[in-house]
Structures are given as structure tokens and as C-alpha cells.
VMD Tcl script that draws the C-alpha trace (Angstrom):
set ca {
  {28.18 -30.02 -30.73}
  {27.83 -28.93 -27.05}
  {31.20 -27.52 -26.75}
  {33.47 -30.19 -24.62}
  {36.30 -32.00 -25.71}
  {37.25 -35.31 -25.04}
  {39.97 -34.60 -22.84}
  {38.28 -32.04 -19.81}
  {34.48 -32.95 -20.94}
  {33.65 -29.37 -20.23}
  {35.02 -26.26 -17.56}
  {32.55 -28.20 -14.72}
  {34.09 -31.43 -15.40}
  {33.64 -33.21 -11.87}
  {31.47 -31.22 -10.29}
  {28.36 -33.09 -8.76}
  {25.26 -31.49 -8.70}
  {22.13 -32.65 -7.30}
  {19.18 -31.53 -9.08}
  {15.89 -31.87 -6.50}
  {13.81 -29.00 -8.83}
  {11.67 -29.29 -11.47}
  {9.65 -27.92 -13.92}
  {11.18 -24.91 -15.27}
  {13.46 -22.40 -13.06}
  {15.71 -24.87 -10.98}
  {15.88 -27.78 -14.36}
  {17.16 -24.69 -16.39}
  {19.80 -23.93 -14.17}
  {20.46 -27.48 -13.92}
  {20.64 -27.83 -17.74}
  {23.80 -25.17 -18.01}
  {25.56 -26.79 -15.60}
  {24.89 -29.78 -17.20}
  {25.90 -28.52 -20.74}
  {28.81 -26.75 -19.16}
  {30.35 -30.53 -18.12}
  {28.87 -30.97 -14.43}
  {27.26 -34.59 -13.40}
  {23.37 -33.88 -12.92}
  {21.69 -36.03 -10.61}
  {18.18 -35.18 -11.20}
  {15.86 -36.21 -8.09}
  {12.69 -36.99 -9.17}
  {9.37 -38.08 -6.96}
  {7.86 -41.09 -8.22}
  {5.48 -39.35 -10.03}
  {8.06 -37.65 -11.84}
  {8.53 -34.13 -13.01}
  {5.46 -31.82 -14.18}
  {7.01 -31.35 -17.63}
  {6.86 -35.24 -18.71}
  {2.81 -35.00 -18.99}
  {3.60 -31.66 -21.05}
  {2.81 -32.81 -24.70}
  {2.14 -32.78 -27.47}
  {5.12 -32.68 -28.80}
  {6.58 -35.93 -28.07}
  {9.33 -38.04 -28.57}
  {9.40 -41.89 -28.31}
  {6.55 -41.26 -26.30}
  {8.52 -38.79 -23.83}
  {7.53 -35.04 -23.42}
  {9.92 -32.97 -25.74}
  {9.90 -30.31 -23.46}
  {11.15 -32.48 -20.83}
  {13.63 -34.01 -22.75}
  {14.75 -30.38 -23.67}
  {15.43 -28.76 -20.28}
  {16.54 -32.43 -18.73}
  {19.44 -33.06 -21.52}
  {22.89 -34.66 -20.05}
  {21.20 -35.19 -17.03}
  {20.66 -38.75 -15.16}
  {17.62 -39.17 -13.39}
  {16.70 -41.46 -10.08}
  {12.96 -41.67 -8.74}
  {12.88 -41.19 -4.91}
  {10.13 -40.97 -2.29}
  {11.61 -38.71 1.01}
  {8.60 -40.33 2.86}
  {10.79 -43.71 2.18}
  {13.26 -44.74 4.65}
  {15.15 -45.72 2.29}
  {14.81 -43.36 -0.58}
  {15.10 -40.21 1.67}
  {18.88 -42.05 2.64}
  {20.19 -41.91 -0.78}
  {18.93 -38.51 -0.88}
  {21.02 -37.50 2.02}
  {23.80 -39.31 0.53}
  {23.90 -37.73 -2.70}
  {23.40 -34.21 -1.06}
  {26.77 -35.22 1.07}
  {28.62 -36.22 -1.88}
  {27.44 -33.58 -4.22}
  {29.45 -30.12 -5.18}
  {26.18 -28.50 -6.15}
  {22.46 -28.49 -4.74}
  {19.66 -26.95 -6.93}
  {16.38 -26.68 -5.76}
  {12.89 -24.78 -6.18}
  {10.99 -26.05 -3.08}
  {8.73 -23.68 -1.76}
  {11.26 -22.16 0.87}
  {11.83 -24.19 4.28}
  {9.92 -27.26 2.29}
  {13.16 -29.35 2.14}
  {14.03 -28.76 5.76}
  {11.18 -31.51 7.26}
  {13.72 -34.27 5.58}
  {16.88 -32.61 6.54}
  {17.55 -31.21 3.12}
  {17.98 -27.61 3.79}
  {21.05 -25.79 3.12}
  {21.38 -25.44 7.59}
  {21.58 -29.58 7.76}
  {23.44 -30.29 4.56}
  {25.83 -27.94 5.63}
  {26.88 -29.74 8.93}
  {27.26 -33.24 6.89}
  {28.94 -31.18 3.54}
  {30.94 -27.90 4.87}
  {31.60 -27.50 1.04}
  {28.25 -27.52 -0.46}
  {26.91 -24.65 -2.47}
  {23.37 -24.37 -2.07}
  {20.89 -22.23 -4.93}
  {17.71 -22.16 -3.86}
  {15.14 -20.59 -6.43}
  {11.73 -19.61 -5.30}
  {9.13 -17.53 -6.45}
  {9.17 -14.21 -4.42}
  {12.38 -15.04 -1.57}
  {11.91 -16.24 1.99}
  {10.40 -12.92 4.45}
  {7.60 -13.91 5.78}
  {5.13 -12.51 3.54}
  {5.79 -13.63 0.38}
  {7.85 -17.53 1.52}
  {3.98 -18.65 1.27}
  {2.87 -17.49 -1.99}
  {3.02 -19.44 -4.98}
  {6.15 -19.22 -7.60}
  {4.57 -19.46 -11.25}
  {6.04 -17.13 -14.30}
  {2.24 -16.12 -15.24}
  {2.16 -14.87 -11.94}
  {4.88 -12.89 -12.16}
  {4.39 -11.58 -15.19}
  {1.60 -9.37 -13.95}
  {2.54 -8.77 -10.70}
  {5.71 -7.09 -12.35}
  {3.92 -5.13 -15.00}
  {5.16 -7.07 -17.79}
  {1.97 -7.94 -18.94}
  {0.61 -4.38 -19.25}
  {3.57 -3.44 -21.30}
  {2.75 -6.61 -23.30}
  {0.14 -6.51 -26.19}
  {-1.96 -3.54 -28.43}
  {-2.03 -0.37 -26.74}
  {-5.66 -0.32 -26.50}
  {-6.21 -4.22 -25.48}
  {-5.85 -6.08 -22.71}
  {-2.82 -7.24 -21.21}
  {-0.71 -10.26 -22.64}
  {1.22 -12.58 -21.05}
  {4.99 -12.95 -23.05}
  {5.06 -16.15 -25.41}
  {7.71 -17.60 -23.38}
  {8.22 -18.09 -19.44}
  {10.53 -15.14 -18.85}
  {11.10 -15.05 -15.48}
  {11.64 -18.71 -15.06}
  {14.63 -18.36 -17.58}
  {16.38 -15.66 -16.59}
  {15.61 -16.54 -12.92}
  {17.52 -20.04 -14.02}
  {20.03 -17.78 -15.60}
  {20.54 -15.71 -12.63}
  {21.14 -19.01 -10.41}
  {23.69 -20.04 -13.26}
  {25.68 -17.27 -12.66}
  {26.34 -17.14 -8.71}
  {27.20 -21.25 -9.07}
  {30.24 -20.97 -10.14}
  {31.15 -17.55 -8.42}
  {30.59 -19.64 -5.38}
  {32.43 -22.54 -6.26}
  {35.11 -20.06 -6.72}
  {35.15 -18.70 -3.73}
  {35.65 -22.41 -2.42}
  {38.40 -23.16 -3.86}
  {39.96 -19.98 -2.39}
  {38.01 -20.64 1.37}
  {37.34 -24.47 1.19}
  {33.80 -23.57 2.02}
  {30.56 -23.45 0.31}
  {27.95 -21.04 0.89}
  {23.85 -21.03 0.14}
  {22.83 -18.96 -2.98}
  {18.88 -17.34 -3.56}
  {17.38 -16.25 -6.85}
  {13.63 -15.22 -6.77}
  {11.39 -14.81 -10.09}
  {10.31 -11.38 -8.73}
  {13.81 -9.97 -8.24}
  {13.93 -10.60 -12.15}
  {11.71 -7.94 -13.06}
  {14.35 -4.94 -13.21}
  {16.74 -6.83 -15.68}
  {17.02 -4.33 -18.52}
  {17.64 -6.97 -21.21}
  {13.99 -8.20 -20.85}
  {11.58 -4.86 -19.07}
  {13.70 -2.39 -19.64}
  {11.17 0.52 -19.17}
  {9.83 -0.72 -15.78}
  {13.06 1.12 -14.26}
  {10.77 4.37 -14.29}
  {9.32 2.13 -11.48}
  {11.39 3.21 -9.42}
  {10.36 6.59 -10.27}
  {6.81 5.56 -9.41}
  {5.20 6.94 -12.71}
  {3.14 4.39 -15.08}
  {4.04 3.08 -18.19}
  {2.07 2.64 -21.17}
  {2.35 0.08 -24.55}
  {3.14 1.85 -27.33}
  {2.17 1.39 -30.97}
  {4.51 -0.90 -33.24}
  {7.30 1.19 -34.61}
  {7.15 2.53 -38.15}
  {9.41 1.24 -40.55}
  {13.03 2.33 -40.26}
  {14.14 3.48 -43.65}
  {18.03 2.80 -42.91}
  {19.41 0.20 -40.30}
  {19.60 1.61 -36.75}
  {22.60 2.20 -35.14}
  {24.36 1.66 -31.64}
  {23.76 4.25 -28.48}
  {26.31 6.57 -29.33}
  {27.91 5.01 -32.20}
  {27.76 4.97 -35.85}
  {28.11 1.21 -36.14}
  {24.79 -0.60 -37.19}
  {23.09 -2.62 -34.97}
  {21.29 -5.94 -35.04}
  {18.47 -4.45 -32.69}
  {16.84 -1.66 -33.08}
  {16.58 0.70 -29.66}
  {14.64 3.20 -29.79}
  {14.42 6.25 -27.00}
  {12.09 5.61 -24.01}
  {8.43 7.12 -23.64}
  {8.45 9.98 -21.93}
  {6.66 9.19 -18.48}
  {3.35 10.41 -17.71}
  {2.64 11.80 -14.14}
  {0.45 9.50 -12.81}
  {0.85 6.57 -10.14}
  {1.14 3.43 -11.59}
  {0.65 -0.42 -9.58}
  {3.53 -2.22 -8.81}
  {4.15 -5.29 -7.89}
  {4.37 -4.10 -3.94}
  {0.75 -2.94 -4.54}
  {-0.58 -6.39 -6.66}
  {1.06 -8.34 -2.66}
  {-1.01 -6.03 -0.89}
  {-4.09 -6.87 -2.90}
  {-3.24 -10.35 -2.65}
  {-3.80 -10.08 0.93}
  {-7.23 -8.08 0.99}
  {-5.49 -4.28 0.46}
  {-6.19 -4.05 -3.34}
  {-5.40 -0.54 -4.03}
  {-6.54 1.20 -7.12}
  {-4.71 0.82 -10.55}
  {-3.89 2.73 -13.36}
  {-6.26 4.78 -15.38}
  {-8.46 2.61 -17.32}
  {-7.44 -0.63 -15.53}
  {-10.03 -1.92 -12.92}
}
mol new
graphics top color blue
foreach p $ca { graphics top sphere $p radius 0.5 }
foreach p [lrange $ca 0 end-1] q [lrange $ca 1 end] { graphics top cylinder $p $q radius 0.2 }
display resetview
């Protein structure tokens, strides 16, 4: 069951949304639209999208993580250096409700496919554009990849035994809640259209991710500048923990934050810096 009915095939019934991302980020996003009733367009280069080589597992043949992230969506090939392919582009930006893409940022403006030149054909467009650290000029350049920003972020030293090395999480958490994040300011724009009759662009970065609670919760004391370290596995709790504040059990256990130690610790401004040739020092016992 995905949660339509036959009669409005979902709450984004109608809504047209060209899909020109791939991999994981911008064909999440896609995906909840998707599930939520939207038409997906999903613009593909003749190569196709990363994720179909991605196997085992398979199905028929097909990537299953492919199929997985690409579900209720309808998919064209197209070439934008191709006269012709780079017109039905164009035209399915101008009809669509929705553009999603992960381009690095400014790449889709050498065929006319930025949010500035779809927005002169398509006043109503709303335009998410995901990329992997936002557009200044320092970081529009550098590549997007979750692995990436799991250690520039610090996830990965919060990740693993307290005495080993650094782990990377088992799943790509930036790139989801990054898609997530897009999700979310869709249809708070299409909103606003229907109130305006205008559209408007919409950024999400993987970086900006790293303060959501939910998934790093600790790396708030960033902002404090102190570092963080792993902690052992908690014991065993004897009785089933309960809510902040509450008596009522809870289905996760929280349990209090470590109490900071007053030392420096690298952020993710500091990993940029060493990116371009001004590595500063790390953490105690980190090289």
C-alpha cells in the first residue's frame, strides 16, 4: 500500500516534477514526491544513473537499489549536448511544477537549465537545488559525496570504539536527510504559489545537515567549540527508560550528554581550510 486512493492518487496529485538528479540526495527527494502522488519525470543521460551499475542485488537484471529510490517514477534518456534532446529538456522544465536537481551548482546553467532561465520561460516553477556544501565561492567547487561529509562534520569520530579509528555510519546519512530536507521546503513553496502565483528556487546542502539533532545530536557543543569524544556502549538498563521529563516509557533510550572536555576540537570549517593547504592541527590523539 503506498497510501493513495483511487479517487485523488495522492495530496501531489498533478504536480509535475522534473527529476534531472541522480544517485542518492536529489532521487530521494524525488521518490517522496513521487510516493506522495506527484508525476516524476526522471532525466537521465544516456549512460544512465550511477545507481543502475550498483549490484549485487539485482532484480530482472536491474540494480535493486535503483529500482528502490526510482519507484513511481518514469524515466527518459537525454543528451543536453543534443539539439534535440536538450529541447525536450527545456520543454519539460516549462511544463513542470517541480525541478529537482544535484548538479554541481551553476552546472545546469551552460544549457539554460538554471533556476535564472527557467524562471523567465516558467514564472511558477519551484526550483530545489541540492549540492554538497551550497554555492559561495569556496565550497560551489568541491565535491558533494556523504563519505565526505561524514568526516568533515565529525560524524565519523563520534562513530565507532572509543579507542579505534573513526567509522563511517552504515548508511548515507547526509544524503537522506539532505533529500528529506529538500522534501520539506517543496511543498512549503508550492504553497506559497498558490497564495502568490509564483514559484521561487529552494537550496539544501549535505553540510548544513550536520546540526540536525535527530541524527548528531552532540555535535551542537560545536558550537561551543569544545571536542567530543565516543563513548563506551551503554550498560544494560535494568527497567525501560523513560521520556525527558516524563514518566511514560520510551521506545529509545536517551541518555544525558558527556560532559565536554576543554579542549579545541576540528570542525568542519577547519577540515575546508585543510582542504585548501591550511590543515590545522586536530584533536588530541588524531594526526
Amino acid at each position: 500500500m503506498n497510501g493513495r486512493t483511487a479517487t485523488t492518487g495522492g495530496p501531489l496529485h498533478g504536480v509535475l516534477v522534473a527529476d534531472f538528479s541522480r544517485i542518492l540526495a536529489g532521487p530521494y527527494c524525488t521518490m517522496l514526491l513521487a510516493d506522495m502522488g506527484a508525476e516524476v519525470v526522471k532525466v537521465e543521460s544516456p549512460g544512465g544513473d550511477d545507481t543502475r551499475t550498483w549490484m549485487p542485488p539485482v532484480r530482472d537484471g536491474v540494480s535493486t537499489y535503483y529500482l528502490a529510490i526510482n519507484r513511481n517514477k518514469r524515466s527518459v534518456a537525454l543528451d543536453f549536448t543534443d539539439d534535440d534532446d536538450l529541447a525536450m529538456a527545456h520543454e519539460l522544465a516549462r511544463r513542470a511544477d517541480i525541478i529537482v536537481e544535484n548538479f554541481r551548482p551553476g552546472g545546469l546553467a551552460k544549457f539554460d537549465l538554471d533556476y535564472e532561465t527557467v524562471n523567465t520561460r516558467n514564472p511558477g516553477i519551484v526550483y530545489a537545488s541540492i549540492s554538497g556544501f551550497g554555492t559561495s565561492d569556496e565550497a560551489r567547487s568541491l565535491p558533494g559525496y556523504d563519505l565526505i561529509v561524514q568526516a568533515m562534520s565529525g560524524l565519523m569520530d563520534l562513530t565507532g570504539s572509543p579507542d579505534g579509528p573513526p567509522y563511517r555510519a552504515g548508511i548515507s546519512v547526509f544524503d537522506v536527510m539532505t533529500g528529506m530536507q529538500a522534501t520539506i521546503g517543496i511543498p512549503a513553496a508550492l504553497h506559497h504559489r498558490r497564495d502568490s502565483g509564483v514559484g521561487q528556487p529552494r537550496a539544501a546542502n549535505l553540510l548544513a545537515e550536520r546540526d540536525i539533532p535527530v541524527i548528531i545530536g552532540p555535535l551542537f557543543t560545536t558550537r561551543s567549540k569544545v571536542e567530543l569524544r565516543r563513548r563506551p556502549p551503554l550498560p544494560p538498563t535494568p527497567a525501560p527508560p523513560t521520556r525527558r521529563r516524563t514518566a511514560r516509557p520510551s521506545r529509545t533510550p536517551a541518555a544525558p550528554l558527556p560532559r565536554a572536555v576543554p579542549e579545541a576540537r576540528r570542525t568542519a570549517a577547519n577540515v575546508i581550510h585543510g582542504l585548501h593547504g591550511r590543515r590545522r592541527a586536530g584533536p588530541p590523539g588524531r594526526p
